[in-house]
MILOTI-718270 format. One record per residue: residue number from 1; x, y, z of N, C-alpha, C, O in turn. Coordinates in Angstrom, 1 decimal. Layout:
+-----+--------+--------+--------+--------+--------+--------+--------+--------+--------+--------+--------+--------+
|   n |    nxx |    nyy |    nzz |   caxx |   cayy |   cazz |    cxx |    cyy |    czz |    oxx |    oyy |    ozz |
+-----+--------+--------+--------+--------+--------+--------+--------+--------+--------+--------+--------+--------+
| NUM |      X |      Y |      Z |      X |      Y |      Z |      X |      Y |      Z |      X |      Y |      Z |
...
+-----+--------+--------+--------+--------+--------+--------+--------+--------+--------+--------+--------+--------+
***
This chain:
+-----+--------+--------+--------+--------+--------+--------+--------+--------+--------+--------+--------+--------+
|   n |    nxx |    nyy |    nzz |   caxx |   cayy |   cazz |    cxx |    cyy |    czz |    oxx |    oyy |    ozz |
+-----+--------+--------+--------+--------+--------+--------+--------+--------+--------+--------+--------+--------+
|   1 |   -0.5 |    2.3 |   -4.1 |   -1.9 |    2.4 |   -4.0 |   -2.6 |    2.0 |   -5.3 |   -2.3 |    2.8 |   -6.2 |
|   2 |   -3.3 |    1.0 |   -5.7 |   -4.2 |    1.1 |   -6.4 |   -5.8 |    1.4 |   -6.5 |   -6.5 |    0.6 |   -6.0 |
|   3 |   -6.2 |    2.2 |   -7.0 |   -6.8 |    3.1 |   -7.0 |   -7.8 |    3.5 |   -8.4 |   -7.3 |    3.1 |   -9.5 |
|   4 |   -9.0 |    4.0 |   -8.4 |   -9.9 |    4.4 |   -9.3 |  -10.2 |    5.8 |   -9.5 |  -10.6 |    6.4 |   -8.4 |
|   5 |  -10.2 |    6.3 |  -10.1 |  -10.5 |    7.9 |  -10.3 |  -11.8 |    8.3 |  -10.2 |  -12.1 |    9.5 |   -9.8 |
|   6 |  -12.7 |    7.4 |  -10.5 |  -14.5 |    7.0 |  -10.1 |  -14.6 |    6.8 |   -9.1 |  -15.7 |    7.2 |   -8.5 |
|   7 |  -13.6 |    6.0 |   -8.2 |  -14.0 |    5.6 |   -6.6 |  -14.0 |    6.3 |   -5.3 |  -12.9 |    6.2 |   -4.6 |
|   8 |  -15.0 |    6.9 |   -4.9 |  -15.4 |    8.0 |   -4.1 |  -14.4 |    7.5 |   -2.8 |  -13.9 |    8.4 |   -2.2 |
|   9 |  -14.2 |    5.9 |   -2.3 |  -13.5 |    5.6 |   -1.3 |  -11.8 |    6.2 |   -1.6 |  -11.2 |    6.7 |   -0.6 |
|  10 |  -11.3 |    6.2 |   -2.5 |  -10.1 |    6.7 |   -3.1 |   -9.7 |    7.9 |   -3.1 |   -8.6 |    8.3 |   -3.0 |
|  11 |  -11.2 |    8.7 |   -3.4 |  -10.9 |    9.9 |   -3.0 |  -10.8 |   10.6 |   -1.7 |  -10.4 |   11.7 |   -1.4 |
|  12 |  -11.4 |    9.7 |   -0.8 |  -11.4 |   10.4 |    0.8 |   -9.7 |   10.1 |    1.0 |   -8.8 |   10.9 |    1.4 |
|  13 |   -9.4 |    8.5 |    0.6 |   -8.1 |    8.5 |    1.1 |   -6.9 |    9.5 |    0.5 |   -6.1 |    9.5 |    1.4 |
|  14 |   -6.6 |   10.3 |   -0.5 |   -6.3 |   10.5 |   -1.0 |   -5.1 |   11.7 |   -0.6 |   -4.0 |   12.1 |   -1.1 |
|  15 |   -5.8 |   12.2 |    0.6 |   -5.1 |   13.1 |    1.5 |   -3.9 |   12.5 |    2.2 |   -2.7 |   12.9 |    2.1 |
|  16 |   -4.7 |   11.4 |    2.9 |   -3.7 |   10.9 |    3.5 |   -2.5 |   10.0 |    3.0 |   -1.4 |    9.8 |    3.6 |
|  17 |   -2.7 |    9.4 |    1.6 |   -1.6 |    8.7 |    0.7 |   -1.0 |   10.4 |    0.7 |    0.2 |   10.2 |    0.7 |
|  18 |   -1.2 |   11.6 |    0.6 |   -0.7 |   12.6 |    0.1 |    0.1 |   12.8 |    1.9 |    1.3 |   12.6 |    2.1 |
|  19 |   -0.7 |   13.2 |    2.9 |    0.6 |   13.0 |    4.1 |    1.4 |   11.8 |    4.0 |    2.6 |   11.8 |    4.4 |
|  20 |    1.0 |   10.9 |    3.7 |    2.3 |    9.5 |    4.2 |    2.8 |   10.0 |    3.3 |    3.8 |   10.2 |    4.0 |
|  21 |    3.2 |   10.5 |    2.0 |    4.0 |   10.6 |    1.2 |    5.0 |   12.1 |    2.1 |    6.2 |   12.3 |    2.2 |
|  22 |    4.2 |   12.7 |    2.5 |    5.2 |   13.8 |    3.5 |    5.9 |   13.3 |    4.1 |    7.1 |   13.0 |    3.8 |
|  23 |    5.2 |   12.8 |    5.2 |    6.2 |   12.0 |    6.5 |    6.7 |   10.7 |    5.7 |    7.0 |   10.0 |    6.7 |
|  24 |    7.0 |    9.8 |    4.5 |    8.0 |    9.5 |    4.2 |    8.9 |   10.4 |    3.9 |   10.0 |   10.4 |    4.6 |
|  25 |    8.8 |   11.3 |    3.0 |    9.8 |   11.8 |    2.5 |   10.4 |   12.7 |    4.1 |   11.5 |   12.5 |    4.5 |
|  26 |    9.6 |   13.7 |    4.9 |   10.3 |   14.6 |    6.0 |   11.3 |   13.5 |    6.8 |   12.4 |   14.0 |    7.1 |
|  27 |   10.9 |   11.9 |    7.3 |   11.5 |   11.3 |    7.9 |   12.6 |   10.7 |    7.3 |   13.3 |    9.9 |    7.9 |
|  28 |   12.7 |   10.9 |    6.3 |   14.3 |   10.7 |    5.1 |   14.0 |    9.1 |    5.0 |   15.0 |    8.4 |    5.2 |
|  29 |   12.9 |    8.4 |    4.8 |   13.0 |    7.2 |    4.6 |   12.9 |    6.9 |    3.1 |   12.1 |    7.4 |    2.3 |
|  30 |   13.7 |    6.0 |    2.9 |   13.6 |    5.2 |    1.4 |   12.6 |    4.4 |    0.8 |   12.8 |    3.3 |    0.3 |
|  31 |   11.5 |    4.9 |    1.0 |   10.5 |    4.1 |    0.3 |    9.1 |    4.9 |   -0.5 |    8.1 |    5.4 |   -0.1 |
|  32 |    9.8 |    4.7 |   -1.8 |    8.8 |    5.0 |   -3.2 |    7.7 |    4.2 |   -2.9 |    7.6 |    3.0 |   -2.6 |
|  33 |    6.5 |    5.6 |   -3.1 |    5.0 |    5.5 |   -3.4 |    4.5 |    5.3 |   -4.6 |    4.9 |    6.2 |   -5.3 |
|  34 |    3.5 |    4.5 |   -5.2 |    3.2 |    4.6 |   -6.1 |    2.0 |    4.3 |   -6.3 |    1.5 |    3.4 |   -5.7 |
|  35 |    1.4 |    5.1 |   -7.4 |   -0.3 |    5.0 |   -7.6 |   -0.3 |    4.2 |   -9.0 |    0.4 |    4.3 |  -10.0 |
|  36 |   -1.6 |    3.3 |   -8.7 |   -1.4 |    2.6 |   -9.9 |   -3.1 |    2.5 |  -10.4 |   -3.8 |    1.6 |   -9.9 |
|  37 |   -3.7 |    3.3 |  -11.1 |   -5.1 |    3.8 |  -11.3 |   -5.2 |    2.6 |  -12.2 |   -4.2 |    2.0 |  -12.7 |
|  38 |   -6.7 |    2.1 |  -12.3 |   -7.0 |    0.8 |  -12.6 |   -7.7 |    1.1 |  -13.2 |   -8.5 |    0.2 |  -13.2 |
|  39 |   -8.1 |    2.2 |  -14.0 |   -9.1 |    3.0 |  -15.1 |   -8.4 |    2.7 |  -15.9 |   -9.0 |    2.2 |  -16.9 |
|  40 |   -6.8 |    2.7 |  -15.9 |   -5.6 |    2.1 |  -17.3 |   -5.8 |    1.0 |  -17.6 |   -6.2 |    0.2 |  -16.7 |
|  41 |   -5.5 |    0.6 |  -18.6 |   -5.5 |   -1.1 |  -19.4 |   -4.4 |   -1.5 |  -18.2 |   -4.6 |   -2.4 |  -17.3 |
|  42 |   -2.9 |   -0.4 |  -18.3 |   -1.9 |   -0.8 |  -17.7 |   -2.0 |   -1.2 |  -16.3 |   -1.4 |   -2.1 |  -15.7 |
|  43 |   -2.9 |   -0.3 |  -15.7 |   -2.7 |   -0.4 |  -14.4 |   -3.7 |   -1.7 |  -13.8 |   -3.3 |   -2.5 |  -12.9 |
|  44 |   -5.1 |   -1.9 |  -14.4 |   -6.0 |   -2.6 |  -14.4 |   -5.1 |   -4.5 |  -14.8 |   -5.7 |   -5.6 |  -14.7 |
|  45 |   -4.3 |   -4.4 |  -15.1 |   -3.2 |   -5.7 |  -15.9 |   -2.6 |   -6.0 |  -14.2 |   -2.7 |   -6.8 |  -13.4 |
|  46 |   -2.2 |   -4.9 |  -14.2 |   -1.3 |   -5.2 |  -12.8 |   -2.0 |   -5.5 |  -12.1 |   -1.9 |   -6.7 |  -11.6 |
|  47 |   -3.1 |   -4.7 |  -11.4 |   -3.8 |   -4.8 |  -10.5 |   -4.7 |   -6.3 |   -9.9 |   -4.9 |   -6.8 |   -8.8 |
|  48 |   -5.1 |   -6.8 |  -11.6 |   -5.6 |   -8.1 |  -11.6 |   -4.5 |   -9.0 |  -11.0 |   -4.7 |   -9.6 |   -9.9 |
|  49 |   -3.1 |   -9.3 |  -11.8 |   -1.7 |  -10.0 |  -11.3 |   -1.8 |  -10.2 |  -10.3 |   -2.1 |  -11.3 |  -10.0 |
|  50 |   -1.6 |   -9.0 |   -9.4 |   -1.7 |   -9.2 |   -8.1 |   -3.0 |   -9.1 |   -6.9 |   -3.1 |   -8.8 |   -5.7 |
|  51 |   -4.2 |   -9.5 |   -8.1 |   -5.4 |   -9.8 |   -7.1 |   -5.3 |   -8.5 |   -6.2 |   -5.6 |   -8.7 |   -5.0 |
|  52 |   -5.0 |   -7.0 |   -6.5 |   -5.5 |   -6.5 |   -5.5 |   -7.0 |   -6.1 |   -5.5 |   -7.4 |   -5.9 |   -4.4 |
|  53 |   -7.5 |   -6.1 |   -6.2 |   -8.8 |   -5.7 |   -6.3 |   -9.8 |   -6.9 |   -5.7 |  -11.0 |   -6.7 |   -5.5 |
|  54 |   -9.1 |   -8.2 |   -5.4 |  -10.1 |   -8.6 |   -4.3 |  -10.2 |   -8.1 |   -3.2 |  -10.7 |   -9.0 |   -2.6 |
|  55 |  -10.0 |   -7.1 |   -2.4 |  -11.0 |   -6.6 |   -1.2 |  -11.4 |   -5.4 |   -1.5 |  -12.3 |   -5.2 |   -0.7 |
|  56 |  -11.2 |   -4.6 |   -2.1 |  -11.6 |   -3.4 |   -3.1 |  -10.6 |   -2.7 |   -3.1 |   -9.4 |   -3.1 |   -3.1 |
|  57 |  -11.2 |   -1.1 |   -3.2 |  -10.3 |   -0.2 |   -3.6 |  -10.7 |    1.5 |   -2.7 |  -11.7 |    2.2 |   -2.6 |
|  58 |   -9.6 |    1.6 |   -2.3 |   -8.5 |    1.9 |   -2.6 |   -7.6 |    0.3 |   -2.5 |   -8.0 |   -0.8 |   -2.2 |
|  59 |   -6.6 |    0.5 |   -2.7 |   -5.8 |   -1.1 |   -2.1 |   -4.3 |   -0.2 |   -1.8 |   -3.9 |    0.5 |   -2.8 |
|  60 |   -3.6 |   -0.1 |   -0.9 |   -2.6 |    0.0 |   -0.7 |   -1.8 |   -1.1 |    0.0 |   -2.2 |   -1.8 |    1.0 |
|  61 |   -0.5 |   -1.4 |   -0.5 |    0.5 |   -2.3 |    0.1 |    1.7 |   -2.2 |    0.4 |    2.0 |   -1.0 |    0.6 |
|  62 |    2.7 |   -2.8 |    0.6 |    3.7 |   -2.3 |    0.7 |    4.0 |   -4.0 |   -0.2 |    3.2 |   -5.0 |   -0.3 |
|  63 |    5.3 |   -3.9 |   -0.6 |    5.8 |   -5.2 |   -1.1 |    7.4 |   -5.3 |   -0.6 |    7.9 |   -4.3 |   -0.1 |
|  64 |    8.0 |   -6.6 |   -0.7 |    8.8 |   -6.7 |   -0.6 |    9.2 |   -7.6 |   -1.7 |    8.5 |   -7.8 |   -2.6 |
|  65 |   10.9 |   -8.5 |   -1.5 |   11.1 |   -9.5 |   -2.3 |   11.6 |  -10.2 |   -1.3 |   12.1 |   -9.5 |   -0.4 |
|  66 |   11.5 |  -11.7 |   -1.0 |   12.2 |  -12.9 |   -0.4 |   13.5 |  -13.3 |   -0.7 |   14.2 |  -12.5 |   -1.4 |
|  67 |   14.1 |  -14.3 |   -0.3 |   15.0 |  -14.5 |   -0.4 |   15.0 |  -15.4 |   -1.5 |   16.0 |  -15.9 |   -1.9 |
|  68 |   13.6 |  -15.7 |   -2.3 |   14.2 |  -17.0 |   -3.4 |   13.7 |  -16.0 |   -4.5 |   13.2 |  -16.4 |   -5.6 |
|  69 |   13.8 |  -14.3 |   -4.0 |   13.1 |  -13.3 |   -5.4 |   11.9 |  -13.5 |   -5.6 |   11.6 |  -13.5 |   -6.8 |
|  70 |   10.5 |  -13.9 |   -4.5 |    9.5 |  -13.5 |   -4.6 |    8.9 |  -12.6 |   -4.1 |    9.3 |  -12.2 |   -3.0 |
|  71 |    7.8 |  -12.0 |   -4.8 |    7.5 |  -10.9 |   -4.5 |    6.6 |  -11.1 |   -3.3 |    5.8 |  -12.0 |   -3.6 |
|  72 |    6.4 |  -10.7 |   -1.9 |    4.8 |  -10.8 |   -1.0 |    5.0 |   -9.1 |   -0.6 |    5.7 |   -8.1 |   -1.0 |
|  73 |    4.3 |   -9.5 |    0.1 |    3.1 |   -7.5 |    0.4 |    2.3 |   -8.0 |    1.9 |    2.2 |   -9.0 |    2.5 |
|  74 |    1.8 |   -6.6 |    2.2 |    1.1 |   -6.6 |    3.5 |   -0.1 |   -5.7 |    2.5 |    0.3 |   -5.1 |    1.6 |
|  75 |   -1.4 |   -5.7 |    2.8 |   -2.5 |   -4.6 |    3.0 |   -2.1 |   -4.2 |    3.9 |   -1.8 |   -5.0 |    4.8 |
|  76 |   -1.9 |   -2.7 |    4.1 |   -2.2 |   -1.7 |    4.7 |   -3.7 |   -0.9 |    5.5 |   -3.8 |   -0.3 |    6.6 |
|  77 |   -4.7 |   -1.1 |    4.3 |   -6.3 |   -0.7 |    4.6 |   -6.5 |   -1.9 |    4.6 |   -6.1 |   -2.7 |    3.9 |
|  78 |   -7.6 |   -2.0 |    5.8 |   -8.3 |   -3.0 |    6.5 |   -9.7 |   -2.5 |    5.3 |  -10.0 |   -1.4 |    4.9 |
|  79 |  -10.5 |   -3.8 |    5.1 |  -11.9 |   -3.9 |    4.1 |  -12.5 |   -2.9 |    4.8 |  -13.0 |   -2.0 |    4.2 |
|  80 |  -12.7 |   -3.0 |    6.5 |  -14.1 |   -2.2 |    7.2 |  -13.7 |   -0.8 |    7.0 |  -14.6 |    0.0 |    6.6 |
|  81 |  -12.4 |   -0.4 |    7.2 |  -12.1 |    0.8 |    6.8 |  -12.6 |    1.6 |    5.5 |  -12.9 |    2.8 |    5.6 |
|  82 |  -12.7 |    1.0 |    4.4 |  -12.8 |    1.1 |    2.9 |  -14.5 |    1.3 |    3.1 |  -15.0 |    2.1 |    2.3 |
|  83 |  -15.3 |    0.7 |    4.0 |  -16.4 |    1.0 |    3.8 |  -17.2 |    2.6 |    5.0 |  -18.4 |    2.9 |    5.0 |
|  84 |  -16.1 |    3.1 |    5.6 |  -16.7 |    3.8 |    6.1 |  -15.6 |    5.1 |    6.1 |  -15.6 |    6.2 |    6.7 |
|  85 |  -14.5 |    4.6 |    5.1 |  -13.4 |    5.7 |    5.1 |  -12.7 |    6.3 |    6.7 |  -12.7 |    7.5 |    7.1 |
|  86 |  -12.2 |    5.5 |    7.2 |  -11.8 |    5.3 |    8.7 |  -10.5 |    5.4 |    8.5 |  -10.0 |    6.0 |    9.5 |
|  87 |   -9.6 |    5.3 |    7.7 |   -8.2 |    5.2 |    7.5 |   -7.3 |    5.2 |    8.2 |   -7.8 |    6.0 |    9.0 |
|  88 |   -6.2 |    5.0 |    8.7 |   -5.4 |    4.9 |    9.6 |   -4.5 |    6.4 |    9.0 |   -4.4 |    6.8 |    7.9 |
|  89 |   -3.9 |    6.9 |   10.4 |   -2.8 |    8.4 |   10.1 |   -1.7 |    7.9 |    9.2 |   -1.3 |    6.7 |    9.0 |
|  90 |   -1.5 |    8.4 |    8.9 |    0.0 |    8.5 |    8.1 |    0.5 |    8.0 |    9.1 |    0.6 |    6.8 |    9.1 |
|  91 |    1.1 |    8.7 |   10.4 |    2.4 |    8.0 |   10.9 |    2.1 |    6.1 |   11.0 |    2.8 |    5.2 |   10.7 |
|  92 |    0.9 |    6.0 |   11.5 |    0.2 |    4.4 |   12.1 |    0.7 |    4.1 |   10.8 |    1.7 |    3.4 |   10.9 |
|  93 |    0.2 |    4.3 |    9.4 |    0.7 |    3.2 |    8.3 |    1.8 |    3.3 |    8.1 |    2.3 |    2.4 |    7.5 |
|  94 |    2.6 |    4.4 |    8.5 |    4.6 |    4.3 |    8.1 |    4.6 |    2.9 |    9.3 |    4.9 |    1.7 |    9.0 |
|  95 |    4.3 |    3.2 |   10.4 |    4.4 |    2.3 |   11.5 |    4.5 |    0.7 |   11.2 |    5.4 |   -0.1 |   11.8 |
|  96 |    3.4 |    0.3 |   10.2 |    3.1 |   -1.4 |    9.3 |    4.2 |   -1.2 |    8.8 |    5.2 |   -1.6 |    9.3 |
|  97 |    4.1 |   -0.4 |    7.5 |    5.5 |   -0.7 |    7.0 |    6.6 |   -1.2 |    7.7 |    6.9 |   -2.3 |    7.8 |
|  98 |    7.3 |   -0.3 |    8.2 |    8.4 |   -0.6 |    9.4 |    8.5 |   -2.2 |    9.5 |    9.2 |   -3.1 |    9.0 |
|  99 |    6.9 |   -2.1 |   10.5 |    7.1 |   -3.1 |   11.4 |    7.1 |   -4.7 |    9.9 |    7.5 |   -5.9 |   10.1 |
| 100 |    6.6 |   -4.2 |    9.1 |    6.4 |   -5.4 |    8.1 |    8.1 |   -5.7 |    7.2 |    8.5 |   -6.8 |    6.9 |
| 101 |    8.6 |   -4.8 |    6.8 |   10.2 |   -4.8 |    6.3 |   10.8 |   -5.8 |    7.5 |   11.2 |   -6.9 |    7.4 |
| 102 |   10.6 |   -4.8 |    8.9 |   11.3 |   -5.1 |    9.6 |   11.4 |   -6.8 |   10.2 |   12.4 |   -7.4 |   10.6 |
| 103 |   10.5 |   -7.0 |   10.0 |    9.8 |   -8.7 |   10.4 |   10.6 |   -9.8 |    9.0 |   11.2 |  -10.9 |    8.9 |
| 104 |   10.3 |   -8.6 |    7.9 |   10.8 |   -9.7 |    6.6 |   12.9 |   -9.6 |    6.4 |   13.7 |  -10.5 |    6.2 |
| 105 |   13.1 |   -8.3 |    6.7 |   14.8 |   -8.1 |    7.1 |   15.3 |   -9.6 |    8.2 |   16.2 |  -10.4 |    7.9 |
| 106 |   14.4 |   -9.6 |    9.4 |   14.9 |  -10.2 |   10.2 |   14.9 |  -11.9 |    9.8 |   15.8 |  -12.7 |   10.1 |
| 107 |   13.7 |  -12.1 |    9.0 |   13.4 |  -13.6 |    8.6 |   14.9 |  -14.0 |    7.8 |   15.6 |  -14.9 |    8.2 |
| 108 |   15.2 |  -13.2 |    6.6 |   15.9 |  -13.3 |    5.6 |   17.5 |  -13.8 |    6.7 |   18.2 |  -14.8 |    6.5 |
| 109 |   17.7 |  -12.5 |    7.8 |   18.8 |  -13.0 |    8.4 |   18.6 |  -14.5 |    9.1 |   19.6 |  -15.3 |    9.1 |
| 110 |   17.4 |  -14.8 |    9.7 |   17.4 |  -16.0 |   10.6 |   17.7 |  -17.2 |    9.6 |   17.8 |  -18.3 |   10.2 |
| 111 |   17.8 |  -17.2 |    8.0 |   17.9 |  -18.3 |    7.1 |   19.6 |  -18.8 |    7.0 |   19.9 |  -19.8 |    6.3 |
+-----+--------+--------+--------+--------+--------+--------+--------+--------+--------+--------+--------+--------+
***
């Protein structure tokens, strides 16, 4: 998640980055969360890299690597969401994930 400590949208989500981190971890699945606050030089460096701060913030993604070791990602929060704090459950965003690994596992086999 990239994220602002001023940004009131960040804060409503903040719960629910806190359940999906439950239901990853209660579902024994292998996949590290990570907040990357853009109030930091550091994090604000990354953040720009990867353009997430073009559709705002909060920004959550999931990333992967390809098969030639490039990095791509899915947004997870939809923009309309971010403006009315709508968020999707925890389980519905474990669900993207899944379905987004799962799509990129299968590409890498069909090569």
């Amino acid at each position: 998640e990239f994220y602002s400590e001023m940004c009131g949208s960040c804060k409503a989500f903040t719960p629910k980055l806190e359940a999906l981190h439950k239901k990853i971890v209660s579902d024994k699945e292998d996949l590290p969360v990570y907040k990357i606050n853009i109030d930091d030089k550091d994090g604000m460096q990354l953040a720009s890299k990867e353009n997430a701060l073009e559709e705002g913030i909060p920004n959550l993604r999931v990333y992967t690597v390809d098969g030639e070791n490039k990095l791509q990602f899915k947004d997870l929060i939809e923009n309309e969401q971010r403006m009315d704090d709508s968020y999707d459950s925890p389980k519905k965003i474990l669900s993207k994930v899944k379905s987004f690994l799962k799509e990129k596992r299968n590409r890498k086999t069909d090569l």
